[in-house]
C-alpha positions as CSV (number, residue, x, y, z in Angstrom):
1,X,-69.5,-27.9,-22.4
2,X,-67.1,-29.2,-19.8
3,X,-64.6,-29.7,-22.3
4,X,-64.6,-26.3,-23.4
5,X,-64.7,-25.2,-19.7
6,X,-61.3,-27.5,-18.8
7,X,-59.6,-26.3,-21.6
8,X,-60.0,-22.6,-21.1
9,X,-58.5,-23.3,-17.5
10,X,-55.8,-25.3,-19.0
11,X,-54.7,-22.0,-20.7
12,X,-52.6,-19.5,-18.2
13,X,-52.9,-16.0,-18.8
14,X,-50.2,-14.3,-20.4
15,X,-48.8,-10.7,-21.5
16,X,-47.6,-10.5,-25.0
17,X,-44.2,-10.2,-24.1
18,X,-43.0,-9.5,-27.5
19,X,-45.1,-6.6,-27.7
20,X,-43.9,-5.5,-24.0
21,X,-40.1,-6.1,-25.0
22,X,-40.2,-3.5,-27.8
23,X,-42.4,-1.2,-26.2
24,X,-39.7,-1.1,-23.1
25,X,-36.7,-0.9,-25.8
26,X,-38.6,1.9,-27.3
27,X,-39.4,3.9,-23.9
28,X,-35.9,3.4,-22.3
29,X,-34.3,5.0,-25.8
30,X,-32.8,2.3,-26.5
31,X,-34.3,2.4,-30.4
32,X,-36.8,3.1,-32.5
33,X,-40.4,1.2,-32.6
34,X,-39.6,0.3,-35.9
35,X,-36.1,-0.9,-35.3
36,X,-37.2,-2.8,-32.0
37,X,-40.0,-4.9,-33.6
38,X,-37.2,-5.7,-36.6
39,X,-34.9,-6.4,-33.8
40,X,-36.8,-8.8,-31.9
41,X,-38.4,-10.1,-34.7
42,X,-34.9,-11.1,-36.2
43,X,-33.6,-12.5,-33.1
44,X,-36.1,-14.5,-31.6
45,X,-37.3,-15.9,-34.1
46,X,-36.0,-18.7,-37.4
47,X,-33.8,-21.3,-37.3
48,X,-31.1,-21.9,-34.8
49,X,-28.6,-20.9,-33.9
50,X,-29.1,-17.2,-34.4
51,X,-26.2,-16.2,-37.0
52,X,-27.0,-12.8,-36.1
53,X,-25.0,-13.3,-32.9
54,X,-22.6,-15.8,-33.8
55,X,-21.1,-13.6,-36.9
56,X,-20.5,-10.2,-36.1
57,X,-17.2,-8.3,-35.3
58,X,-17.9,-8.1,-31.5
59,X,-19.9,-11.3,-30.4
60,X,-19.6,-10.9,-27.0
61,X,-21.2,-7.5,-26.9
62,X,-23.9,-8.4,-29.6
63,X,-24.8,-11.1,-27.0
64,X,-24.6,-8.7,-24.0
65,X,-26.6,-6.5,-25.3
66,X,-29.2,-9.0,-26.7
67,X,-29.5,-10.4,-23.5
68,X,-29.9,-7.7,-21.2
69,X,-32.5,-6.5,-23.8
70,X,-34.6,-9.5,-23.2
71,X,-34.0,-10.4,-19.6
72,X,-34.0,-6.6,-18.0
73,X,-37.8,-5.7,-19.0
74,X,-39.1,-9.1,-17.3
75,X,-36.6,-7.9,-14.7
76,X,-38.9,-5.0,-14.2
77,X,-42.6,-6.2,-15.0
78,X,-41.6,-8.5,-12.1
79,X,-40.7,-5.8,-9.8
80,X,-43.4,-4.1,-10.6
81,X,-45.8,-7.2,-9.0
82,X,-44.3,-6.9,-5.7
83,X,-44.1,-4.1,-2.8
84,X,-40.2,-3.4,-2.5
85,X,-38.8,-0.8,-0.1
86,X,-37.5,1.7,-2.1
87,X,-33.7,1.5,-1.1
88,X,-34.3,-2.1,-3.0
89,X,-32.9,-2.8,-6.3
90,X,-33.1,-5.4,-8.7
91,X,-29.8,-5.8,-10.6
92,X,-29.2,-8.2,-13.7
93,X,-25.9,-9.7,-14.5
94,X,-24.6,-11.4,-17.4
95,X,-21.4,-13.6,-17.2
96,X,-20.9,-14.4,-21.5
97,X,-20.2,-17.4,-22.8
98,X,-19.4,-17.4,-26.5
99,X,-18.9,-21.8,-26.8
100,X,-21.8,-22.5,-24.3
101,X,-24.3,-21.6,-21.6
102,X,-24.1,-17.6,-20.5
103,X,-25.2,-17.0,-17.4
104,X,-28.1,-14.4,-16.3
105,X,-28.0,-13.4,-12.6
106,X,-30.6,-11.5,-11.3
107,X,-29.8,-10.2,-7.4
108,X,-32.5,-8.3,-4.9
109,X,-30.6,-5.7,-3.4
110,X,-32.5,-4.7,-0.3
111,X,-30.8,-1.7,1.0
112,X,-30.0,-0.4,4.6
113,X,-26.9,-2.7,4.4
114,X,-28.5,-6.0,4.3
115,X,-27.2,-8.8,2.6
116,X,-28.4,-8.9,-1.5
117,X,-30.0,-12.3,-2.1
118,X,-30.1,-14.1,-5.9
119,X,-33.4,-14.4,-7.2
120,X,-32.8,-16.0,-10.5
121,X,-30.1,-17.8,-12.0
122,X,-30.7,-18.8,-15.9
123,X,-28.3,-20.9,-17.9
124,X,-29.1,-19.1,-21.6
125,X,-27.0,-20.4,-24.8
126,X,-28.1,-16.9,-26.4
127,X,-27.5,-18.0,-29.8
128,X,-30.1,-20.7,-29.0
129,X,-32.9,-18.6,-27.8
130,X,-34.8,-18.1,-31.2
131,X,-38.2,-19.5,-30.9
132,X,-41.1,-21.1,-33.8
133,X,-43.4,-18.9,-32.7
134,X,-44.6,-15.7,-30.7
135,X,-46.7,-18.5,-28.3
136,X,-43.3,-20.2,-27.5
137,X,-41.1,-17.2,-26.6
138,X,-44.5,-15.8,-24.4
139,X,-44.5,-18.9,-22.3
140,X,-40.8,-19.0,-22.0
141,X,-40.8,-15.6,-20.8
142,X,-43.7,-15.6,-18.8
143,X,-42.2,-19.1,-17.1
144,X,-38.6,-16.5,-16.3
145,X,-41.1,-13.4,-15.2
146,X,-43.1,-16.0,-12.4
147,X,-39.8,-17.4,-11.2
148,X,-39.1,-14.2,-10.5
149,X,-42.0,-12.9,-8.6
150,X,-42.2,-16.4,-6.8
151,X,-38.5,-15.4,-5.5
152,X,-39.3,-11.8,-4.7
153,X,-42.3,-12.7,-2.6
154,X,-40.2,-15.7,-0.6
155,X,-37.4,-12.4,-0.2
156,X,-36.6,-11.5,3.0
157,X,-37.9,-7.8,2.4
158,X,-39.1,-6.0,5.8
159,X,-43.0,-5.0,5.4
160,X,-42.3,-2.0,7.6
161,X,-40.1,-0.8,5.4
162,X,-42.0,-1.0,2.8
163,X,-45.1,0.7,5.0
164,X,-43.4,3.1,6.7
165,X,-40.6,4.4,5.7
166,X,-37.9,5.7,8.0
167,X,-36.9,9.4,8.1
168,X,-32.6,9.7,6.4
């Protein structure tokens, strides 16, 4: 029995992120369900490196788009766990490599003129990012989405801000 009880604790928790992905590609317009779950499912998943990046016509917006698409909606689940002000935003950048590491940025822009702070900084060879299995892309998500958080809650965010807002 204690086996069974240290093993089930050994296990963390974790959305389907897959499953969240497509349904946030689908909400925000971006496509179709059925074209997101082809879309993900073709690009996270085989042998690397994805050709689908490496090959077409205009790699370096295939990739900028492919990024964004998988970065922004952890972006947001993590925004979601913590109380913001609402003049904060949460911005992600992209700085494209096409020969080596891209760069994902993502910057806490608090508002009332205070200085924006980086909460994450990824090194991502996109064409690289294809995973064996729906387990392995949930914990590398879920392992981006908790740096996140961590950061955010560390932020210096004023709780009175958040509380009571001021009158404009």
């Amino acid at each position: 029995m204690a086996k069974k009880v240290s093993a089930i604790k050994k296990r963390t928790a974790t959305r389907n992120w897959i499953a969240y992905l497509c349904e946030s590609l689908v909400t925000s317009g971006v496509m179709p369900t059925w074209e997101a779950a082809t879309y993900l499912t073709e690009n996270l998943f085989g042998e690397k490196p994805n050709p689908r990046l490496l090959t077409p016509s205009n790699p370096y917006e295939v990739t900028s788009q492919f990024l964004h698409r998988l970065y922004q909606p952890i972006v947001e689940a993590a925004s979601r766990e913590v109380l913001l002000p609402a003049s904060a935003r949460l911005q992600l950048f992209t700085d494209i490599s096409l020969t080596g590491n891209s760069a994902v940025i993502v910057v806490l822009f608090p508002g009332q003129h205070r200085p924006h702070q980086m909460l994450m900084l990824d090194a991502a060879k996109a064409w690289d990012l294809v995973f064996p299995d729906a387990e392995a892309f949930n914990t590398w998500a879920e392992e981006r989405y908790r740096w996140i958080v961590q950061a955010l809650r560390h932020s210096p965010v004023d709780a009175h801000e958040v509380l009571l807002p001021q009158a404009a």
